[in-house]
N, C-alpha and C positions, 0 to 999 in steps of 0.2 A: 510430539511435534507433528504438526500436520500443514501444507501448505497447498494452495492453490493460487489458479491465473487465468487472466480472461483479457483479452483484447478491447481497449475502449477508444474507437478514432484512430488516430495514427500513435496512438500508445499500448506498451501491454503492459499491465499491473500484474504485479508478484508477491504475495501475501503468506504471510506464517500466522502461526500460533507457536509461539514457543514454549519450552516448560520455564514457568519464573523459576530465577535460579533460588530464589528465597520463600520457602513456602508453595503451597498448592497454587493449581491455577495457571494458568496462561499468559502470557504476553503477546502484544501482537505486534508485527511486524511488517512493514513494504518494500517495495521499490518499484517506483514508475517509471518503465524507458522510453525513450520517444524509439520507434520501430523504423529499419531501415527506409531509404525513400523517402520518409521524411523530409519536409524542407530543410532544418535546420540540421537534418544528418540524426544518426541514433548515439545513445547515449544513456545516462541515467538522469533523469530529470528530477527527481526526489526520491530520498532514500532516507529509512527512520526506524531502528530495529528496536526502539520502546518507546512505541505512541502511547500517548495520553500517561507520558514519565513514568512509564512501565507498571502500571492498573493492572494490576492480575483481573482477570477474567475466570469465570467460572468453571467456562466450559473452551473446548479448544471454538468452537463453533460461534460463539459469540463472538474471541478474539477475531476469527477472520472475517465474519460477518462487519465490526466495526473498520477492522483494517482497510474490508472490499470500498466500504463509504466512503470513508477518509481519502483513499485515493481519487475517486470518482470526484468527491469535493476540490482535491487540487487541481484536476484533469480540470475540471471547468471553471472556475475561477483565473486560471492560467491560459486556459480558452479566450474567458472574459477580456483578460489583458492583449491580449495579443490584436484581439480586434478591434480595442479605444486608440 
């Protein structure tokens, strides 16, 4: 298991690799909160412990690597929304 985080705007994304429980290999994993001060307040704004309907991954490094994106894609697409 290996997890990291990183601040993106007024969120911070929270990312794993987990061991699949079936077989070698990794799962990955998030959650994106919106961060205090925030306008709408903090919270969990998406959360998903088998993305891509839990894809083993090869390596733990890959998993958090796709996880890191996948957040970042929700981040700004929900960005997108919020500004139409």
């Amino acid at each position: 298991m290996r997890f990291d985080e990183c601040r993106e705007g007024d969120y911070r994304i929270y990312v794993g690799a987990l061991d699949a429980p079936r077989g070698a290999g990794y799962i990955a994993a998030l959650v994106v909160r919106r961060e205090r001060g925030a306008p709408t307040g903090a919270g969990d704004a998406f959360r998903d412990d088998s993305l891509a309907c839990g894809y083993r991954w090869g390596s733990a490094d890959e998993a958090i690597r796709y996880a890191m994106n996948r957040a970042r894609e929700l981040i700004r697409s929900r960005s997108t929304m919020l500004t139409c």
